[in-house]
N, C-alpha and C positions, 0 to 999 in steps of 0.2 A: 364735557357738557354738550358741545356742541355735535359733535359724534351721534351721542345718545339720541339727543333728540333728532336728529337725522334716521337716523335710525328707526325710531318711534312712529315720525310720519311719515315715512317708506313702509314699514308695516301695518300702517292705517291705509296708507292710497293701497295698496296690495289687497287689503279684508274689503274695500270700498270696490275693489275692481270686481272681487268673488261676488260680493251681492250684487253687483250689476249684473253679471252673466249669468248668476242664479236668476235674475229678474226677467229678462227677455225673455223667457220661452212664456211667461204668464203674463208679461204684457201684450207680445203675438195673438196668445188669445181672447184677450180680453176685445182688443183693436176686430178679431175676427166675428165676432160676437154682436160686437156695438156694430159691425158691417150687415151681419141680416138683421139684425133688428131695425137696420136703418131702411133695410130694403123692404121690410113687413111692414114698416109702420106707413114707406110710399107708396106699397101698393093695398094698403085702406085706405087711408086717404083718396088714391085715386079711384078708388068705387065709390065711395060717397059721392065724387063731385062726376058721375056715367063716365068714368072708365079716362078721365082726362089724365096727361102722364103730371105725376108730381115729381117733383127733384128738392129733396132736404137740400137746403144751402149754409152756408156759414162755417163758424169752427170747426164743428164737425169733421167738415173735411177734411181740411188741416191736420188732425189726428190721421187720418188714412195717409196722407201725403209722408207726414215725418215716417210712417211705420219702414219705407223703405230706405230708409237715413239711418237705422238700429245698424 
């Protein structure tokens, strides 16, 4: 019994591992994405307010930060 199930959830962390590595290339981009968009959204903002520089702050970042912890 004990075997089996051993077994069972070494076969699950193993399909768990596949979809992680399947996942990174689509989370890279997504992270890349939300990165100009973050940068188009600063530089409208900064025209509306003559050209002052803006900086998104907050979670945001955070997200960029982890991407090179993958």
């Amino acid at each position: 019994m004990t075997c089996r199930l051993a077994r069972e959830l070494q076969a699950k962390q193993e399909e768990q591992e596949r979809a992680l590595r399947g996942n990174a290339p689509k989370l890279l981009a997504l992270v890349q994405d939300t990165g100009r968009i973050k940068t188009y959204v600063e530089q409208a903002i900064s025209a509306l307010y003559n050209g002052r520089k803006i900086h998104i702050i907050g979670e945001l970042n955070n997200v960029f930060d982890s991407v090179g912890k993958l």
